[in-house]
BAFI-3210 file (N, C-alpha, C; in Angstrom, 3 decimals, decimal comma, padded with zeros to 6 digits):
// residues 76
n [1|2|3|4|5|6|7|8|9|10|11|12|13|14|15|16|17|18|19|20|21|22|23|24|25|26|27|28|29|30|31|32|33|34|35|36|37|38|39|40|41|42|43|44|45|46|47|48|49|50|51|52|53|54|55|56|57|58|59|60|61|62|63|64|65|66|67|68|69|70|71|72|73|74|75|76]
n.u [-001,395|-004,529|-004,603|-006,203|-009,504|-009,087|-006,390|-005,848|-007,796|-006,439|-003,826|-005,448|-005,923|-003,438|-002,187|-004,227|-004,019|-001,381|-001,377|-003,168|-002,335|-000,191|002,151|004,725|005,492|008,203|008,955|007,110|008,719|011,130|009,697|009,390|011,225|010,917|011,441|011,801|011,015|009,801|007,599|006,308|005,694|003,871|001,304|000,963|000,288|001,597|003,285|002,007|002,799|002,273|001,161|002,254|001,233|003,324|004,716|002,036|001,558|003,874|003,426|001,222|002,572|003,687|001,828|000,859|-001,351|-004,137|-003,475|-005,400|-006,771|-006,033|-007,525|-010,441|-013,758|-015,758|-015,491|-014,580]
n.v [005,695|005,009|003,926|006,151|005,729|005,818|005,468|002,942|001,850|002,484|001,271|-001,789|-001,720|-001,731|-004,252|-006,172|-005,250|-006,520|-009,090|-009,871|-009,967|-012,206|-011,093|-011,025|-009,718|-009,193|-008,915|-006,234|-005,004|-005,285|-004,019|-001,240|-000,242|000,337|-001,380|-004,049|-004,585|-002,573|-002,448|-004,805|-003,805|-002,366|-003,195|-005,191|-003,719|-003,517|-001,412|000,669|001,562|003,489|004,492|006,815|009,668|010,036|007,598|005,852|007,148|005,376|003,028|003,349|003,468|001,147|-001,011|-000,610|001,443|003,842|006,261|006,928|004,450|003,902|005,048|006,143|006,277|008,436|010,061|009,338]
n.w [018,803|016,566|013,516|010,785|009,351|006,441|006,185|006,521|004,711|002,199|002,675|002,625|000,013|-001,096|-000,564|-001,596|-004,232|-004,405|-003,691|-005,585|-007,533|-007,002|-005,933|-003,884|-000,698|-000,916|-003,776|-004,304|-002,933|-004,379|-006,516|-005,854|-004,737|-001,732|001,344|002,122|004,594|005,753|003,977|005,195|008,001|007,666|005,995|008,293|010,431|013,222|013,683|013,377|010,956|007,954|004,577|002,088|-000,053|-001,666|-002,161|-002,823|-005,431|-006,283|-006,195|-008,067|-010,309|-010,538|-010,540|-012,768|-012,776|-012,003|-009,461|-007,805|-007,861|-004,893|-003,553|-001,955|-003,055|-001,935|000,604|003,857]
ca.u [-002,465|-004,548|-004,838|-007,109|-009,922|-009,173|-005,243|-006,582|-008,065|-004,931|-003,377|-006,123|-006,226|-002,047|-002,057|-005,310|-003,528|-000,160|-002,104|-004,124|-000,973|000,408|002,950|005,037|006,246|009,621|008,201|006,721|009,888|011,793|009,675|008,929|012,138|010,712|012,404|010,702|010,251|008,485|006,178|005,828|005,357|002,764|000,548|000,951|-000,260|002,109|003,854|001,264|003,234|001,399|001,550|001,589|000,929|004,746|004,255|000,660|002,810|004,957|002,090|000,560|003,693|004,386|001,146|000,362|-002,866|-004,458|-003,486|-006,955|-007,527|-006,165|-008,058|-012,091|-014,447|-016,206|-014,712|-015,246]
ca.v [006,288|003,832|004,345|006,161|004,582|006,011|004,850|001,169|001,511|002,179|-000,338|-002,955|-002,073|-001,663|-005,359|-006,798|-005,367|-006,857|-010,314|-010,080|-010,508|-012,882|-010,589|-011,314|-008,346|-008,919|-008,863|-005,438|-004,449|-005,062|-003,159|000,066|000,056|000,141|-002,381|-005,420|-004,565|-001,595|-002,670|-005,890|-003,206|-001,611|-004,684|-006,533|-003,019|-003,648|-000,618|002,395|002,560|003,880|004,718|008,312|010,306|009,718|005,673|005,761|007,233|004,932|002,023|003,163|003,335|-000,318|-001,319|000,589|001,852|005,227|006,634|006,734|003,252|003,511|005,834|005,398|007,155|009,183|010,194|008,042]
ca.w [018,011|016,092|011,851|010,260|008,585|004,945|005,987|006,583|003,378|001,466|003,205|002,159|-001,478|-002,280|-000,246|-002,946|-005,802|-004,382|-003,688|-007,152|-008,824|-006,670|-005,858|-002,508|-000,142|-001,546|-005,058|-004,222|-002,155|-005,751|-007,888|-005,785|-004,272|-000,845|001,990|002,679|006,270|005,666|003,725|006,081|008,601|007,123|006,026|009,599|011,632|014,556|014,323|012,963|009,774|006,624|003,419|001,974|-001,026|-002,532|-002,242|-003,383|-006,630|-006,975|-006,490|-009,343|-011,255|-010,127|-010,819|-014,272|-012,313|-011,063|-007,635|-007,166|-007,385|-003,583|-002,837|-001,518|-004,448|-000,992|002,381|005,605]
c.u [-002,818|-004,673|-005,873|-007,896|-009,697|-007,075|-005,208|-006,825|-007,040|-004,142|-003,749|-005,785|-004,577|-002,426|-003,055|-004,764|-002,355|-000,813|-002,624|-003,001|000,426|002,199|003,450|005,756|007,432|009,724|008,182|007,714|010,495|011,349|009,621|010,168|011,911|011,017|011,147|009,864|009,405|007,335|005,682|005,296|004,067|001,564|000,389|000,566|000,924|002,644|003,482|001,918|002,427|001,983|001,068|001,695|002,227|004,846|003,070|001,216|003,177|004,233|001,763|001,279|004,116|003,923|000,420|-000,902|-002,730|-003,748|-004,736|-007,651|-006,544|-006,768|-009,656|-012,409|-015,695|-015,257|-015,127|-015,606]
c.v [005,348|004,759|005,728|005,677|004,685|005,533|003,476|000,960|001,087|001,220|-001,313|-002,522|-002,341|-003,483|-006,227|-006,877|-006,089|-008,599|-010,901|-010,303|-011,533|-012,572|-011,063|-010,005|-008,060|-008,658|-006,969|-004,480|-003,838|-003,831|-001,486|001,002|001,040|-000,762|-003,072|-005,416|-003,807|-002,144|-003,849|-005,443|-002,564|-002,445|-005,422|-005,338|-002,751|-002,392|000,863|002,714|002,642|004,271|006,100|008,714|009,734|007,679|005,151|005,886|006,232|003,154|001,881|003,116|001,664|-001,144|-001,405|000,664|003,400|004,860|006,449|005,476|002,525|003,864|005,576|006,689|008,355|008,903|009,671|009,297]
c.w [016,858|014,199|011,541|009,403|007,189|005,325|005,695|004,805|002,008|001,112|002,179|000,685|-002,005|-001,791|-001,194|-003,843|-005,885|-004,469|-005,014|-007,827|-008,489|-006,318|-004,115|-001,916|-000,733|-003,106|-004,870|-003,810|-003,584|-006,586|-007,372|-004,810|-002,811|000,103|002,536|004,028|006,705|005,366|004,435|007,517|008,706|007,049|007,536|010,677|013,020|014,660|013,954|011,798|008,988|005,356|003,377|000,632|-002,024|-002,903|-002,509|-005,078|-007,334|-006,898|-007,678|-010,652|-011,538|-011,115|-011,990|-013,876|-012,188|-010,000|-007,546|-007,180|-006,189|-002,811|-002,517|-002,798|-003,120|000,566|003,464|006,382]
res [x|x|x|x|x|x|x|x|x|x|x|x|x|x|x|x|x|x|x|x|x|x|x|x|x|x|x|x|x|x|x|x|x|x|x|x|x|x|x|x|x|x|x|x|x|x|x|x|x|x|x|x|x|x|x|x|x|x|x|x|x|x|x|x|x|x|x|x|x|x|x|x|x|x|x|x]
***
């Protein structure tokens, strides 16, 4: 079962904000105390994982952002 397109989205923006700061998966692993492989899982598609409401959280905790700046500002 392939993503959904507002999951994709997610995706793309934690991976921008992780990129924008020159952050590396293991970087990101560190601060959100998430395992490298996950989130290398997640980013690389191969295996349908996603991100959800509790790790959107802890993004924006990471990040010192909104949750909602993972979120789209209208619904697909």
């Amino acid at each position: 079962m392939a993503l959904a397109d507002i999951e994709q989205y997610v995706i793309d923006k934690v991976r921008a904000k992780r990129l924008e700061l020159n952050w590396t998966q293991e970087d990101l692993s560190a601060a959100s105390g998430l395992s490298q492989g996950f989130i290398g899982d997640v980013e690389s598609g191969k295996r349908e994982k996603k991100y959800n409401f509790k790790h959107i959280n802890t993004f924006a905790k990471v990040f010192k952002c909104s949750p909602k700046d993972f979120l789209p500002n209208l619904p697909f």
